[in-house]
N, C-alpha and C positions, 0 to 999 in steps of 0.2 A: 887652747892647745891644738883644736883641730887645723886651727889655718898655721900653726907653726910646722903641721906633718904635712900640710899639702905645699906649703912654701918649699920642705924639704923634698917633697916630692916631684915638683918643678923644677927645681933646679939640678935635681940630678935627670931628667928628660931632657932638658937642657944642653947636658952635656955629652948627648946621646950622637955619635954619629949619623948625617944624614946622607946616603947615597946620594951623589950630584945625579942622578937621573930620578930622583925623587921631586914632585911639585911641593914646592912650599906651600902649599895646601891640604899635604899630608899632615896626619894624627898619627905620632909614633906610638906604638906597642911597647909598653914596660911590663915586666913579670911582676907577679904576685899568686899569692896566694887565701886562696876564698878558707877563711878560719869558722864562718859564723854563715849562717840564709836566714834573714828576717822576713816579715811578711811579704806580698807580692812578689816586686823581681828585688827585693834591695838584698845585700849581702854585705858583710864586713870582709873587708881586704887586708891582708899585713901584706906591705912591699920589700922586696930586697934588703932596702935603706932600714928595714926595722918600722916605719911610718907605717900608723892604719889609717883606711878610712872608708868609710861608706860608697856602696858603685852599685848600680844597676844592671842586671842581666840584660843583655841585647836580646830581643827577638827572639834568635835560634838557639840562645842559651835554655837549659829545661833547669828552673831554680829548684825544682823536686829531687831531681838529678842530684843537684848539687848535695843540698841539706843531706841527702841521700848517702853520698860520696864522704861527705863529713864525719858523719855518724858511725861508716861504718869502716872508714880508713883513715881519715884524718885529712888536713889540708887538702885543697884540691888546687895543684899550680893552674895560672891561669892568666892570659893577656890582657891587658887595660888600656885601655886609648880616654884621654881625657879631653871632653867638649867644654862647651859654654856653659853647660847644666849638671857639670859634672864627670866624676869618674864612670867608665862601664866596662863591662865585663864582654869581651867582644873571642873571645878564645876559651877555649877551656885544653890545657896543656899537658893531660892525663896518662900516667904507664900503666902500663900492663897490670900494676896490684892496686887500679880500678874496674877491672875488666868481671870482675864478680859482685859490684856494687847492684844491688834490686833496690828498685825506686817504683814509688806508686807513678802512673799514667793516667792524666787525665784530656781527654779531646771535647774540646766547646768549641762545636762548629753548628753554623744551620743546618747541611748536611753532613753526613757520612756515607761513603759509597766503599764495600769492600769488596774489590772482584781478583779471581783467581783463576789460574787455568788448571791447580792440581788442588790438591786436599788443604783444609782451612781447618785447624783441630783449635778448640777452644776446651781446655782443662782451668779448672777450679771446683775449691772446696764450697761454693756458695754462687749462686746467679742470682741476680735478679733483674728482671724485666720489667718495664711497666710502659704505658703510652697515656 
């Protein structure tokens, strides 16, 4: 079944207007919508066409966000470019009654550097530090 929703999902891309000053090297952008955030960056997608399928958060996508967004508004529209390896999540296409979604943050970096030229307020009900 899945490859009968991505067959359906190709060929309506397919059908998709290409700007003639577009390279044929471009990956067009179809809408969707992020319904489910699985582990790591995966996410279930429903398309326009009704077709779901499995796509991976880009990069600058925050999949916390999403799940985030989900939970606490419901679908979250979202842009899809489709590679060799698959669907990904490469936009997120969000109004205004996402604008009050809280999502956890997390930074895994070697460094963290935080500098400021005015006042840095850190509020919470619980800290903890350790080295």
């Amino acid at each position: 079944m899945a490859a009968r929703r991505s067959t359906n999902v190709r060929a309506a891309v397919s059908r998709l207007p290409r700007p003639a000053s577009t390279p044929a090297s471009a990956l067009p952008v179809v809408r969707g919508s992020v319904i489910s955030v699985g582990p790591g960056r995966a996410a279930h997608v429903a398309f326009e066409n009704g077709a779901q399928h499995e796509a991976r958060c880009a990069r600058p996508i925050d999949p916390l966000w999403l799940a985030a967004a989900v939970e606490q508004v419901g679908p979250v529209p979202v842009g899809l470019t489709e590679a060799r390896d698959g669907w990904w999540i490469t936009a997120v296409l969000d109004g205004p009654e996402f604008d009050s979604v809280l999502a956890d943050v997390e930074l895994n970096a070697r460094n963290i550097s935080l500098t400021t030229a005015g006042e840095m307020r850190l509020e919470a009900e619980r800290v903890g530090i350790s080295s």
